[in-house]
Each structure stands twice: as structure tokens, then as C-alpha cells.
C-alpha positions in Angstrom: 120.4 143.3 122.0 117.4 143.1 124.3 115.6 145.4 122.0 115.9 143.1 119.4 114.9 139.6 121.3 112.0 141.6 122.4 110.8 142.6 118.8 111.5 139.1 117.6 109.8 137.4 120.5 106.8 140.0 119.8 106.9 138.9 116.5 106.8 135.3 117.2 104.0 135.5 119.7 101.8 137.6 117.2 102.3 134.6 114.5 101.3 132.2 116.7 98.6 133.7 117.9 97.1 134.6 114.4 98.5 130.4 113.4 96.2 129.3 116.9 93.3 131.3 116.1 93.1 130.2 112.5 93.7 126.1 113.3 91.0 126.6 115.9 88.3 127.8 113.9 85.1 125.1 114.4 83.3 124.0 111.1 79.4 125.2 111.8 76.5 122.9 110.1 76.1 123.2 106.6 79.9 124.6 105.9 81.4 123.4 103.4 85.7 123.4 103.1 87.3 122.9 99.9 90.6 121.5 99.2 92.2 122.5 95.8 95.2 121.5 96.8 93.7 117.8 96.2 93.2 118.8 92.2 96.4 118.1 90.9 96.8 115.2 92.5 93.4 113.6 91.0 93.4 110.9 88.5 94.9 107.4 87.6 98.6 107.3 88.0 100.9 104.4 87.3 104.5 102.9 87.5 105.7 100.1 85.3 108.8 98.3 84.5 109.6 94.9 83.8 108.4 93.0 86.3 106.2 95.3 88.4 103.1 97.5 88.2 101.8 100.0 90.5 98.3 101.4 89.5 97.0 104.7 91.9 93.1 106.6 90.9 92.7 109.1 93.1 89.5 110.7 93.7 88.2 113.5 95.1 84.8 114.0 96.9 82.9 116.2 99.1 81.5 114.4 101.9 79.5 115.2 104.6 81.5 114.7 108.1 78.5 114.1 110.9 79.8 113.2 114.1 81.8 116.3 114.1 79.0 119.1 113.7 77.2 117.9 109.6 79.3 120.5 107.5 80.9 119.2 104.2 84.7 119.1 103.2 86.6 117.8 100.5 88.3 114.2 100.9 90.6 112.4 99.0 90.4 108.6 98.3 91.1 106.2 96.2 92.4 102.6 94.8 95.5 100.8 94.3 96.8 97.8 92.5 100.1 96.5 92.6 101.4 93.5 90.3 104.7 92.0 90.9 105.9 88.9 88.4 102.3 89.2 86.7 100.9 88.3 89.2 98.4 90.8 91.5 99.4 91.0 94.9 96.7 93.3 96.0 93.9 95.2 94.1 91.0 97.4 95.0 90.5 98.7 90.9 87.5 97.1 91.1 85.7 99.2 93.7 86.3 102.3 91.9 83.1 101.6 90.2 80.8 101.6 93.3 79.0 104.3 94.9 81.8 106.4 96.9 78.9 106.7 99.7 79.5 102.9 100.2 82.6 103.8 102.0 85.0 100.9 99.5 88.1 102.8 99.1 91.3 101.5 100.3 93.3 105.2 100.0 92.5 108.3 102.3 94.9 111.0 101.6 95.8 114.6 103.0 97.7 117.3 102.2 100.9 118.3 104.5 101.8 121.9 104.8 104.0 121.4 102.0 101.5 121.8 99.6 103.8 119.6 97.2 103.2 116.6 99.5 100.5 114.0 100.0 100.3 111.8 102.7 98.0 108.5 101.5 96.8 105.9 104.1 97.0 102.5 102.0 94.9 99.6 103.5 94.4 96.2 102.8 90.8 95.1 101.6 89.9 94.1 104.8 91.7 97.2 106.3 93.6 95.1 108.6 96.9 96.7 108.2 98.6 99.2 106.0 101.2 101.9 104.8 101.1 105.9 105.1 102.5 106.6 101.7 104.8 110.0 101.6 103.8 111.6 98.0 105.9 114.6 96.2 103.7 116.4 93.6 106.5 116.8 90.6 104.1 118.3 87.6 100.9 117.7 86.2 102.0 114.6 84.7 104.3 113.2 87.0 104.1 112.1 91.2 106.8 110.0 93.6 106.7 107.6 96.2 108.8 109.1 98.4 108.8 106.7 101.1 106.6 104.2 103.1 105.8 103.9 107.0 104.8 100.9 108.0 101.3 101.1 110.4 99.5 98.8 111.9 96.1 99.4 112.3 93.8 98.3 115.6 92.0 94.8 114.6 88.8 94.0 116.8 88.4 90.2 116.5 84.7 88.9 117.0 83.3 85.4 117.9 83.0 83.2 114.4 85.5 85.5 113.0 88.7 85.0 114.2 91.5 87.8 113.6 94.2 86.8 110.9 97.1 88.9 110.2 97.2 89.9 106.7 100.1 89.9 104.9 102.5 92.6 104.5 103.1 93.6 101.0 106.6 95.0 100.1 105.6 98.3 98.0 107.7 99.6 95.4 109.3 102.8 97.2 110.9 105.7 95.5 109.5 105.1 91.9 107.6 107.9 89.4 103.6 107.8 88.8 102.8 109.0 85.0 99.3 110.3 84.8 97.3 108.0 82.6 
């Protein structure tokens, strides 16, 4: 039995060591990381039903990351809109049209290490609070809101511009995104 607790804890120490080595590896200048696992997740997705509409693009970019060492790497990010009653609740469609070096997205996502899931920060406009939006990939035509968690993000309030808590928007949870 001690035989076998010492292979086992062998083997456990040499996966995390080759797991430590691997997560510690320090982007040079000029490297550039790719993320397919952000391609099946690109597009405009959306979830309708009689009185509600939920409207996701996604995007994917390569941008270049300076204060950490100037080396590319993928990003996701993206817009939402969500209508309730026909009436718009929040949207940020209309950014999708800028220049993503203007930094107007209200979606930043990243993969988990269950490749099939996507974690997407959702802000408000003025990024004053927002959701962490659990995501399961399902097929090439088809994603779920798994779940929302609630964050509150740090405001810094200025002089002349007085901090206002924006509202909290109730999310449809647990519903299917077609790919448009």
C-alpha cells in the first residue's frame, strides 16, 4: 500500500509541476497568443419569445496588451441588447460599428478550462456595475445562459460628477442563443 501512495503521489507532483511550469510561462514582446477556442463562439446570437429579446455579437480581436510586456493575444468582446415588453432596457448594438481600438464594448469574455464554457463580463454603458455571464457552447448554432453572478464593479466618483448607482437589470437566465 505504501508503494502505491508513493507512485501516485509521484505522479501527482510530476503533473503539477509540468501544470506550474506551463501557467508560468511570461509572454516576451512581440508574442502573439491565439485563442481558437474563441471561434465558435463568434457571431450574433439571440433569444426571443413573446415578450423578451436578448441580442449577443461577439467579436474577436487581437490586441496588443502593453502594460504587461507589448505582446499580442486574442480577446473576446462584444455587445448586448436586451428588450423586455418592447421596450429596450439596455443596448450597446450600436457601438459595434466603432473602431474596436476605441475600447466601446460592454462584453469581455474568457474561456474556462472547460473548453465548452465562456465566462462574459456584461457592463452597463457607463460600466458602473454588471453580470459575469456563465455560457455553455451547445453546437455551432446554438449557446445557453447558464447562470448569472451579480458583481459590482469599483466606482471612482469625481468632483462635478457625482456617483449614481445604475440600475440593476434582471437578465433572462437559463434561455438558448440561435446564431443569426
Amino acid at each position: 500500500m505504501k508503494t502505491v501512495l508513493k507512485i501516485a503521489f509521484a505522479f501527482i507532483l510530476i503533473l503539477y509541476s509540468v501544470n506550474a511550469y506551463s501557467q508560468n510561462d511570461i509572454p516576451k514582446p512581440e508574442d502573439v497568443i491565439l485563442n481558437p477556442n474563441f471561434d465558435k463562439y463568434v457571431g450574433t446570437w439571440k433569444w426571443e419569445n413573446n415578450e423578451s429579446c436578448f441580442t449577443l455579437i461577439l467579436r474577436k480581436i487581437l490586441k496588443k496588451i502593453t502594460p504587461t510586456g507589448d505582446y499580442k493575444a486574442d480577446m473576446l468582446i462584444g455587445y448586448h441588447e436586451y428588450k423586455k415588453d418592447g421596450t429596450v432596457i439596455i443596448s450597446s448594438l450600436n457601438l459595434d460599428n466603432l473602431n474596436v481600438d476605441q475600447n466601446k464594448h460592454t462584453i469581455q469574455g474568457g474561456i474556462t478550462p472547460n473548453k465548452n464554457e465562456l465566462i462574459l463580463l456584461i457592463t452597463t454603458l457607463e460600466n458602473k456595475n454588471g453580470v459575469n455571464a456563465a455560457i455553455e457552447y451547445i453546437d455551432t448554432n446554438h449557446i445557453k445562459i447558464i447562470r448569472y453572478d451579480k458583481l459590482n464593479l469599483p466606482i471612482i466618483s469625481s468632483p462635478g460628477h457625482p456617483y449614481r448607482e445604475a440600475p440593476t437589470i434582471d437578465y433572462p437566465s437559463n434561455i438558448i442563443l440561435t446564431k443569426q
